[in-house]
FIGURO-807952 format. One record per residue (C-alpha): y negated, z, x; chain; residue in one letter. Coordinates in steps of 0.5 Angstrom, whole numbers. Layout:
<recs>
      v      w      u  unit  code
      Y      Z      X     A     A
...
</recs>
This chain:
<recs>
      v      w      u  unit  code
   -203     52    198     A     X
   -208     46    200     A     X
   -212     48    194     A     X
   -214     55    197     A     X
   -221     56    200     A     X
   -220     57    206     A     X
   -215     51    207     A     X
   -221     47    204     A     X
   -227     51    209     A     X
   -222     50    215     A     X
   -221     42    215     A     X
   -228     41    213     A     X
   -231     45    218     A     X
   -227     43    223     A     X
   -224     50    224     A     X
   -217     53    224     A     X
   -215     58    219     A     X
   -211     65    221     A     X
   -209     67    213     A     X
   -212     74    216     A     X
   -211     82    213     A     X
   -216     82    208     A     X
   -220     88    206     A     X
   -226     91    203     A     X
   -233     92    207     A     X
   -237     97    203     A     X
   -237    104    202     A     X
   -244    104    197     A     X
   -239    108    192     A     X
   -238    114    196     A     X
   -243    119    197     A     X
   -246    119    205     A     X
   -252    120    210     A     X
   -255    114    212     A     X
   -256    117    220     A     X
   -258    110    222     A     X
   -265    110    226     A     X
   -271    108    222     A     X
   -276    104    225     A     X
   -281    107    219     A     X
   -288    109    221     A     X
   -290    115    217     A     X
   -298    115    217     A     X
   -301    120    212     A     X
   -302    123    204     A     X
   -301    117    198     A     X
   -303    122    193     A     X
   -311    125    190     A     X
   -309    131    192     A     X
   -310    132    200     A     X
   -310    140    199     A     X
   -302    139    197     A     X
   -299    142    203     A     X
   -292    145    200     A     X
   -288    144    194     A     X
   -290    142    187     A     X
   -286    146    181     A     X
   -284    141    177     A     X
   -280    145    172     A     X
   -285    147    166     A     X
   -288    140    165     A     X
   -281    137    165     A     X
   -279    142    158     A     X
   -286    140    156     A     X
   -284    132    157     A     X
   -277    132    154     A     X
   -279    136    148     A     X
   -284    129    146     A     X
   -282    123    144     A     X
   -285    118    148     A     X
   -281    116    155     A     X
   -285    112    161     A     X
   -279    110    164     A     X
   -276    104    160     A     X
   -272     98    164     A     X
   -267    100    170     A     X
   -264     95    174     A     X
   -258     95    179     A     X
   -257     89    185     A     X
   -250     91    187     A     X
   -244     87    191     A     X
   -238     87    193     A     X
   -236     84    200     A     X
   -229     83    204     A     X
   -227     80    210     A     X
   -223     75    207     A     X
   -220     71    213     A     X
   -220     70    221     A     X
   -222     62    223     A     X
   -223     60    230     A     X
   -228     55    233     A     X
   -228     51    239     A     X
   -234     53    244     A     X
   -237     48    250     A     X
   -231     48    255     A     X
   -225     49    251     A     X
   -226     55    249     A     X
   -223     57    242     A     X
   -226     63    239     A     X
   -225     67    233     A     X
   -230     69    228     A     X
   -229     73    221     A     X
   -230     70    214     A     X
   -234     75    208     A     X
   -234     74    202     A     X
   -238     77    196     A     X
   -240     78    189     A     X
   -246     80    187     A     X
   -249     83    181     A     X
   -255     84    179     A     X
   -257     86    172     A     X
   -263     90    167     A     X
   -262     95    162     A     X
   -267     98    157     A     X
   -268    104    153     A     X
   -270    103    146     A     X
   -270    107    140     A     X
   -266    113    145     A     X
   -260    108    146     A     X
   -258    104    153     A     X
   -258     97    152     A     X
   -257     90    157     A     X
   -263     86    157     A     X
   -262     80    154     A     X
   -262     74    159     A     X
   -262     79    165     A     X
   -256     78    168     A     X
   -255     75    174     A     X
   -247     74    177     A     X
   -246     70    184     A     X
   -241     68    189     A     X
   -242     68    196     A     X
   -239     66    203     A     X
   -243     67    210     A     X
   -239     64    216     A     X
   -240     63    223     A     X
   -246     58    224     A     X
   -242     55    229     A     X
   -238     51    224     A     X
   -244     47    224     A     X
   -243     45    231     A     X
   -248     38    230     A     X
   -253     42    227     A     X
   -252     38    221     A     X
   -258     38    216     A     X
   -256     41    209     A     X
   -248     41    212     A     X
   -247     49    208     A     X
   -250     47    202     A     X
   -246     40    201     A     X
   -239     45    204     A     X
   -241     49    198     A     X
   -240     43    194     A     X
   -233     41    197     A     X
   -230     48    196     A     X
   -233     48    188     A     X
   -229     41    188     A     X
   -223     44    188     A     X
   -218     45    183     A     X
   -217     52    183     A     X
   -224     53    182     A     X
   -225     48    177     A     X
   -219     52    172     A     X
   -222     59    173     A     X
   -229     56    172     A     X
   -232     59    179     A     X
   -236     56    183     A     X
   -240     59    190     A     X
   -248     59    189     A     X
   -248     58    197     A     X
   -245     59    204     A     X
   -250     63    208     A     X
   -249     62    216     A     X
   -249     69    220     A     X
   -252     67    227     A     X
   -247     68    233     A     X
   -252     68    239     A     X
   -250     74    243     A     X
   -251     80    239     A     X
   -248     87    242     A     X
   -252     92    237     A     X
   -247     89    231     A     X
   -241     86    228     A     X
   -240     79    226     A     X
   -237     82    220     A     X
   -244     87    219     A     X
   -249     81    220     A     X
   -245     77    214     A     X
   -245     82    210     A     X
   -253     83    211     A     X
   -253     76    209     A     X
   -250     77    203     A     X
   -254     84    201     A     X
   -260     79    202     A     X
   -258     75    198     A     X
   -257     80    193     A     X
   -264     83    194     A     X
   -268     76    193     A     X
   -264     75    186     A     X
   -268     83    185     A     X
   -274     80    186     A     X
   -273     75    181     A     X
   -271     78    176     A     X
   -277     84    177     A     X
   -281     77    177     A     X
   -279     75    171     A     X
   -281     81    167     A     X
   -287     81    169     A     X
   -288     74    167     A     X
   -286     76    160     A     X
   -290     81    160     A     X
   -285     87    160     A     X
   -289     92    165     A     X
   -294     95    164     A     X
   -297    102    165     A     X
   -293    105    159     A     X
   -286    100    162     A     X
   -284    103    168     A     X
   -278     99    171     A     X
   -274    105    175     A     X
   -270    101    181     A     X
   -263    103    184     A     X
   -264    104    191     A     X
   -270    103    197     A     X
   -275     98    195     A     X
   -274     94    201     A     X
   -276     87    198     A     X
   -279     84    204     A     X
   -285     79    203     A     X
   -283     72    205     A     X
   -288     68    211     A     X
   -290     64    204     A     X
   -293     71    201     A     X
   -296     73    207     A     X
   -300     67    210     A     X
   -303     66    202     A     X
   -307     72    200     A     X
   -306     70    192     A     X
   -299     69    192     A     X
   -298     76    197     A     X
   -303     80    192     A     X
   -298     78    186     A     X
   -292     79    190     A     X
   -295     87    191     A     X
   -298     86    183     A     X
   -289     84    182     A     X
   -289     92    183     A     X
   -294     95    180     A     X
   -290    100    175     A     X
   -284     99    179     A     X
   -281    106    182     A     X
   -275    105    187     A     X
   -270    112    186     A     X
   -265    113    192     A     X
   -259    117    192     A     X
   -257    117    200     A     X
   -263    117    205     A     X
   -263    119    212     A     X
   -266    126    213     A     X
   -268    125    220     A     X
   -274    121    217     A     X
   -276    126    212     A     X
   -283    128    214     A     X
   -286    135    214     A     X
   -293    136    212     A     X
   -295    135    220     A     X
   -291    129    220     A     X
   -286    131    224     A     X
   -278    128    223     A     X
   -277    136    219     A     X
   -270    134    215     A     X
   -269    142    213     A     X
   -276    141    210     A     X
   -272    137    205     A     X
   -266    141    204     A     X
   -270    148    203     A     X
   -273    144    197     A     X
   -272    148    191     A     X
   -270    147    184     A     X
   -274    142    180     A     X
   -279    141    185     A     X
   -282    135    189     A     X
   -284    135    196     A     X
   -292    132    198     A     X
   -292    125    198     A     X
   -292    121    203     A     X
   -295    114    205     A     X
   -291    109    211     A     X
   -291    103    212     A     X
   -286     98    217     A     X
   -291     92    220     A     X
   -283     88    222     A     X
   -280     87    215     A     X
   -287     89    210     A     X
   -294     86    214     A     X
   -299     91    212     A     X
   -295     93    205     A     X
   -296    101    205     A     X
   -291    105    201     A     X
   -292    112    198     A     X
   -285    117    198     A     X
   -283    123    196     A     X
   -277    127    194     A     X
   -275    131    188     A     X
   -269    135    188     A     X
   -265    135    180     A     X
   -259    139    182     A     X
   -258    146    184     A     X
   -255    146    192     A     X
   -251    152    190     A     X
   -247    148    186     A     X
   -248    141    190     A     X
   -242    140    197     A     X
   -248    139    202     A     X
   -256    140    202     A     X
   -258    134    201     A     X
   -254    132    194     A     X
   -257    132    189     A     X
   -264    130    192     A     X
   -266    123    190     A     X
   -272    120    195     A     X
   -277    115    190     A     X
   -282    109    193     A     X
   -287    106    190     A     X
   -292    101    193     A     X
   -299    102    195     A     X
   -301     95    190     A     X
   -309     98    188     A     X
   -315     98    194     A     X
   -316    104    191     A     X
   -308    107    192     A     X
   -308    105    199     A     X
   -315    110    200     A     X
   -314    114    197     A     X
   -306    115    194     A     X
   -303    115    187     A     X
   -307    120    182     A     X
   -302    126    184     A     X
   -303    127    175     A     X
   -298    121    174     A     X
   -293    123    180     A     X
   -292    129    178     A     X
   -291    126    170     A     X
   -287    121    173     A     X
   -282    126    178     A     X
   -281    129    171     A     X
   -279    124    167     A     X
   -274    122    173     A     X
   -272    129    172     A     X
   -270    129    165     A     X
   -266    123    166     A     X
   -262    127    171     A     X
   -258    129    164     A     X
   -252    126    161     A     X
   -248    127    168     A     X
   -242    123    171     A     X
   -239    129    173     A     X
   -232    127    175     A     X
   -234    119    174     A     X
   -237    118    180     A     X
   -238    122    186     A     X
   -244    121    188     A     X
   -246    125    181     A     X
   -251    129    184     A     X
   -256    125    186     A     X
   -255    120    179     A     X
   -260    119    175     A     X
   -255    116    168     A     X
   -259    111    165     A     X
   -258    108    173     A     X
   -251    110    172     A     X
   -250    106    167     A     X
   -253    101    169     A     X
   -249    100    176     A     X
   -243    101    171     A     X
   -245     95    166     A     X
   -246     90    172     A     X
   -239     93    175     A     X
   -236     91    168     A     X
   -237     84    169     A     X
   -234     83    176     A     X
   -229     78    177     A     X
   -223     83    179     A     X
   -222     84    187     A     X
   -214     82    185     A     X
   -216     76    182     A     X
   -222     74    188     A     X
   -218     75    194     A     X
   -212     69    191     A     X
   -218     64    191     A     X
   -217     66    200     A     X
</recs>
């Protein structure tokens, strides 16, 4: 059909169309071990207490905690995508030479739950929904300047988008200089998960405009806070002070990490460190930062176990590793008041309970409300069915 995506992308880009296999591109629903390289440089304590050296018991001030009726943890958000190689389409290189690139396409989703009077709910205005495409920038052969967001608009033209009322947010190229470390089809989903991570970063922005966060509001975040800040936060101090200030009550809570960057209290790559952590415990906290993708923004981590190894398929189930930035002068001296860390590790502890046991098989290391929430911004994806037949 010439109303098809691909025909359309394919003729105004100057391209030829395979109709190839179409298929998914994530596995974020499967419990893994990310055992990638991590160029992360652990430096030193990001917490008051510097005689901590070993694991701290957590057990007894969560059952104080869950017995009173004030709750730090108020707002959860969940950024997620779905990402599929949806075609093959071909471009002419200098020379005549035809060669072939993936096209990736993707929803994204990203949304806010809050906790109020015990219940779980969406907040309101806080979801935000797109459609994206990220091909080869080859198929901007003259370097025209605004050429993908104009084939944006081409594509959001055409009859079988207008009856849906679908319409692509943009098109994000993927460079095709040589690059032998990753597939085409990676550096275009990466694409995607950027965009997806920019759109977190606004809607964290936006509570804290409306003043939602605070030191009684914590925001918990599914996943790593890897919100990098732009050239423009970093090359003005203001601006840079409240991309930091944006995270203040913002805790990051991971359900998959890779433990060969899993520190002992030497410093040292120690991924049994964290296996052998005990049952409602928390590891040290530490402090790292990445001067490529964070300037000179310091992070504290550390590690809880929520779930008992004994019932769990590996020893890193049920482990969840949890970030926050370093914002204050005074929590990059001298660390996070380790008062506060251990109140927090106990909150996130007794949200460990209802579990999705049998509904997500990353059960082990959920937190419910942020399965609830991954489970609201699901709910309102376009079916992978329906989104594959606009290729």
């Amino acid at each position: 059909m010439s109303d098809k995506i691909m025909s359309i992308l394919a003729e105004v880009t100057g391209g030829k169309s395979y109709k190839a296999h179409k298929y998914g591109l994530d596995h974020a629903d499967r419990p893994f071990i990310d055992y990638g390289e991590d160029s992360i440089v652990w430096k030193k304590t990001a917490e008051t207490d510097k005689t901590n050296r070993k694991y701290v018991s957590l057990e007894v001030l969560s059952k104080k905690l869950s017995a009173r009726e004030e709750q730090l943890l108020t707002y959860f958000l969940d950024g997620s995508r779905r990402v599929f190689k949806v075609d093959d389409i071909a471009y002419t290189k200098s020379g005549g030479r035809s060669v072939i690139y993936p096209v990736v396409a993707g929803q994204i989703g990203v949304g806010c739950c809050k906790r109020e009077n015990k219940h779980m709910i969406p907040e309101k205005d806080k979801f935000k929904r797109e459609f994206i495409l990220s091909i080869p920038d080859i198929a901007n052969a003259d370097g025209k300047a605004g050429f993908f967001p104009a084939t944006a608009r081409k594509l959001n033209e055409s009859p079988e988008l207008k009856r849906l009322g679908i319409e692509f947010s943009t098109i994000i190229p993927y460079r095709t200089a040589k690059n032998a470390e990753k597939k085409f089809e990676d550096l275009g989903t990466a694409c995607i998960q950027g965009r997806m991570l920019q759109r977190e970063k606004e809607l964290v922005a936006e509570l804290v405009r409306e003043g939602k966060l605070n030191q009684d509001n914590y925001l918990v975040k599914d996943g790593s806070l890897e919100y990098r800040p732009t050239k423009d936060d970093r090359s003005d101090k203001r601006k840079y002070q409240t991309f930091k200030n944006n995270y203040n009550w913002v805790l990051g809570v991971s359900k998959n990490f890779n433990p060969e960057v899993c520190v002992d209290i030497n410093g040292k790559p120690n991924p049994g460190f964290i296996a052998d952590l005990p049952l409602y415990y928390r590891t040290p906290v530490a402090c790292f930062k990445n001067p490529a993708w964070f300037g000179d923004t310091e992070f504290a981590v550390w590690y809880i176990r929520i779930r008992d190894k004994k019932r769990t398929r590996t020893p890193f189930d049920g482990i969840i590793k949890v970030e926050k930035i370093l914002v204050t002068q005074e929590e990059i001296e001298d660390g996070i008041d380790s008062t506060l860390v251990d109140q927090l590790s106990a909150y996130l502890i007794n949200e460990r309970n209802p579990v999705c046991y049998g509904s997500d098989l990353r059960w082990a290391n959920h937190i419910y409300p942020i399965y609830l929430t991954e489970t609201y911004v699901k709910s309102r994806y376009l079916s992978a069915e329906s989104f594959l037949h606009l290729f």
